[in-house]
N, CA, C and O of each residue as an XYZ file, in Angstrom:
224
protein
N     -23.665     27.104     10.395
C     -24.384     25.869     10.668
C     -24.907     25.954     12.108
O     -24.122     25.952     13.055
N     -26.337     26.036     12.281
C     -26.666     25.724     13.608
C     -26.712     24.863     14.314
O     -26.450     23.864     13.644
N     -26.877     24.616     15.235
C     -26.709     23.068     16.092
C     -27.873     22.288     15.733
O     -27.717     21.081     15.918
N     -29.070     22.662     15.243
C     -30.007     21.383     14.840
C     -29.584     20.773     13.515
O     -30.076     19.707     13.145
N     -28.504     21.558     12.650
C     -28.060     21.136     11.368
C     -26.861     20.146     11.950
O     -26.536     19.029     11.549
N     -26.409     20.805     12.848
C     -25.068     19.882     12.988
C     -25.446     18.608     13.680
O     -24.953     17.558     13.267
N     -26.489     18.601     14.954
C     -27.094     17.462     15.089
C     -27.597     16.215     14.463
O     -27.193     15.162     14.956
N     -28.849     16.135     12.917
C     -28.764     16.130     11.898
C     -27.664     15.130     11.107
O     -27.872     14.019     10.617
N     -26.348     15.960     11.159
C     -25.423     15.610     10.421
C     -24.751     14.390     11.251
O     -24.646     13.254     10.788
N     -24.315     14.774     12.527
C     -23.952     13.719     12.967
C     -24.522     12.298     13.647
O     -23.848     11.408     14.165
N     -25.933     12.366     13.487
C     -27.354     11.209     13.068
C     -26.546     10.758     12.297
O     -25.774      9.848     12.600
N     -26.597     11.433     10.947
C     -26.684     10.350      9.731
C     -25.298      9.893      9.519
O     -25.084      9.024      8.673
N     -24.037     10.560     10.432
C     -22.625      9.791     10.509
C     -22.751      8.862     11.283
O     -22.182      7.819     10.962
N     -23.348      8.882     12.270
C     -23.930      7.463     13.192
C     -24.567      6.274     12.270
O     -23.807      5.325     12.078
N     -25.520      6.221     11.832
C     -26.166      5.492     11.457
C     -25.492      5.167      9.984
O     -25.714      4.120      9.375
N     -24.733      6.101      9.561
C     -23.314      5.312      7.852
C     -22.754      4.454      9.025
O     -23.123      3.294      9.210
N     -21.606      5.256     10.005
C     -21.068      3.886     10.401
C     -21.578      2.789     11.008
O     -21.075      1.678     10.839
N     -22.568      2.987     11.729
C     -23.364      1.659     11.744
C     -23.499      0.394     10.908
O     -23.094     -0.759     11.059
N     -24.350      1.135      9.792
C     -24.580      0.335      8.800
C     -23.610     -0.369      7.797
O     -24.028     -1.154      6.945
N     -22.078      0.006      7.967
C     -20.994     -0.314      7.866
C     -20.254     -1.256      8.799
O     -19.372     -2.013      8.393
N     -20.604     -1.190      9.931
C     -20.378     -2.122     10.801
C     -21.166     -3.755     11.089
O     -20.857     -4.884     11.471
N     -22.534     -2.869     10.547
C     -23.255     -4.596      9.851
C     -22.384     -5.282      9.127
O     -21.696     -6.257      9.431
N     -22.520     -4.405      7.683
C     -22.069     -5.330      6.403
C     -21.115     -5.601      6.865
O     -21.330     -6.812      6.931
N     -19.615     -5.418      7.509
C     -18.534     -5.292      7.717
C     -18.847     -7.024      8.356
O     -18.473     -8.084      7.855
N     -19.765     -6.764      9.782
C     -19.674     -8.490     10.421
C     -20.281     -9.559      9.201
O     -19.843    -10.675      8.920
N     -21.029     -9.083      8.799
C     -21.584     -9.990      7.690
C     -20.572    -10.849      6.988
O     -20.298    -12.047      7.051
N     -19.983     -9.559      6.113
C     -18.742    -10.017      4.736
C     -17.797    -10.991      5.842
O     -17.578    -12.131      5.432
N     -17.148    -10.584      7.383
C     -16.087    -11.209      8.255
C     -17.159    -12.906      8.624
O     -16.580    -13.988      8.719
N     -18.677    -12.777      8.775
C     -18.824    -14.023      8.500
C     -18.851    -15.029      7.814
O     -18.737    -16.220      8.103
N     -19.075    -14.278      6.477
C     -19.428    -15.291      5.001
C     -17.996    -15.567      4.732
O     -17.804    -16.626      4.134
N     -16.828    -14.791      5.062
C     -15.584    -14.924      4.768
C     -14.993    -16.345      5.816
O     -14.210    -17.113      5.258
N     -15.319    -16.597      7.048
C     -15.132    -17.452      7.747
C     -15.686    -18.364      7.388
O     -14.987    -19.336      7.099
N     -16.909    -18.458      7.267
C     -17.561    -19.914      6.959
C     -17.613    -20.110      5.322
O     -18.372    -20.840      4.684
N     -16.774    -19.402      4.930
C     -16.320    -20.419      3.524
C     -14.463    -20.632      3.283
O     -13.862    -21.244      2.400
N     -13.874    -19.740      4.628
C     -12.417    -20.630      4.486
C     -12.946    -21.676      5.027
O     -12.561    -22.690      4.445
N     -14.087    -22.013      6.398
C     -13.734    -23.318      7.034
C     -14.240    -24.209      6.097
O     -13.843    -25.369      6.209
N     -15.178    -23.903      5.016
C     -15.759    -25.197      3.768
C     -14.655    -25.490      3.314
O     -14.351    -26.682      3.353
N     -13.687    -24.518      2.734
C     -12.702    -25.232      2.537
C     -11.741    -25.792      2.562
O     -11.297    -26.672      1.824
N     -11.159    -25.073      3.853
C     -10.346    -26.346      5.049
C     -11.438    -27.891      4.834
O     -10.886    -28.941      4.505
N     -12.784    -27.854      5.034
C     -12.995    -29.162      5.687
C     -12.840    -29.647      4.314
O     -12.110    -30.633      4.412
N     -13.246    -29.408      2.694
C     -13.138    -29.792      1.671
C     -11.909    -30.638      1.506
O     -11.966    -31.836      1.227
N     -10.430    -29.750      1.748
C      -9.246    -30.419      1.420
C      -9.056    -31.059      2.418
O      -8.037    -31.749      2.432
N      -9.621    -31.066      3.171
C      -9.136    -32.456      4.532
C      -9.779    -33.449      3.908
O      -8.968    -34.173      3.331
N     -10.782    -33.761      3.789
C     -11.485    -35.010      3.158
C     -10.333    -35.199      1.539
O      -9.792    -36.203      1.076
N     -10.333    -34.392      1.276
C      -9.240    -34.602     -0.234
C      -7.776    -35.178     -0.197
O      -7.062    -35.364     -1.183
N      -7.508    -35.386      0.907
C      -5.778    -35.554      1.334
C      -6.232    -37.124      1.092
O      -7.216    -37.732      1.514
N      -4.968    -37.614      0.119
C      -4.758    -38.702     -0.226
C      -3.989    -39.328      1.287
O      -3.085    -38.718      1.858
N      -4.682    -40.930      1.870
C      -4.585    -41.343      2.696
C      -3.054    -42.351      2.343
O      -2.773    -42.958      1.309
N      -2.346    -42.240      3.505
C      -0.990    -43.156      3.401
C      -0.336    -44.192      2.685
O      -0.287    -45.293      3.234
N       0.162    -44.054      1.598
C       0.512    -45.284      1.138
C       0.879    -46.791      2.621
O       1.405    -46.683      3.729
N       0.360    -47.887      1.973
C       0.747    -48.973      2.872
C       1.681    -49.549      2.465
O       1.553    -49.782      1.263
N       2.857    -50.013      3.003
C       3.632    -51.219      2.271
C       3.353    -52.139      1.424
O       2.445    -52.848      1.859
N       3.756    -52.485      0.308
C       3.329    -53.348     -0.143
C       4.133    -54.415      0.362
O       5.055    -54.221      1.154
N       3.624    -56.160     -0.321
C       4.546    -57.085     -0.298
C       5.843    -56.930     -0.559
O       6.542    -57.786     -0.017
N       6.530    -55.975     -1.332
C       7.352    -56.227     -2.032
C       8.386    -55.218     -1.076
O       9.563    -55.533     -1.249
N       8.287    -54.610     -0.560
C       9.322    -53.665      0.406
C       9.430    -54.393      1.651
O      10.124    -53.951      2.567
């Protein structure tokens, strides 16, 4: 292997992990902003305090 082959080769290992490092932030964003939908979902869902009634 000569060095313009091996050059070449390690381009296109640059630019895989790169392009792995996109998708990678991508998937770590879409993954965040849909636990926080659904944190905020079940917060609005939490049944609010029973009050005393008359009778206690």
């Amino acid at each position: 292997m000569d060095e313009k082959e091996k050059a070449q080769i390690e381009e296109e290992a640059r630019h895989d992990v790169a392009d792995r490092d996109r998708r990678s932030a991508a998937i770590r964003r879409y993954l965040w902003v849909s636990e926080r939908r659904a944190i905020e979902e079940n917060e609005k869902d939490v049944a609010p305090e029973p009050t005393p009634g008359p009778g206690t």
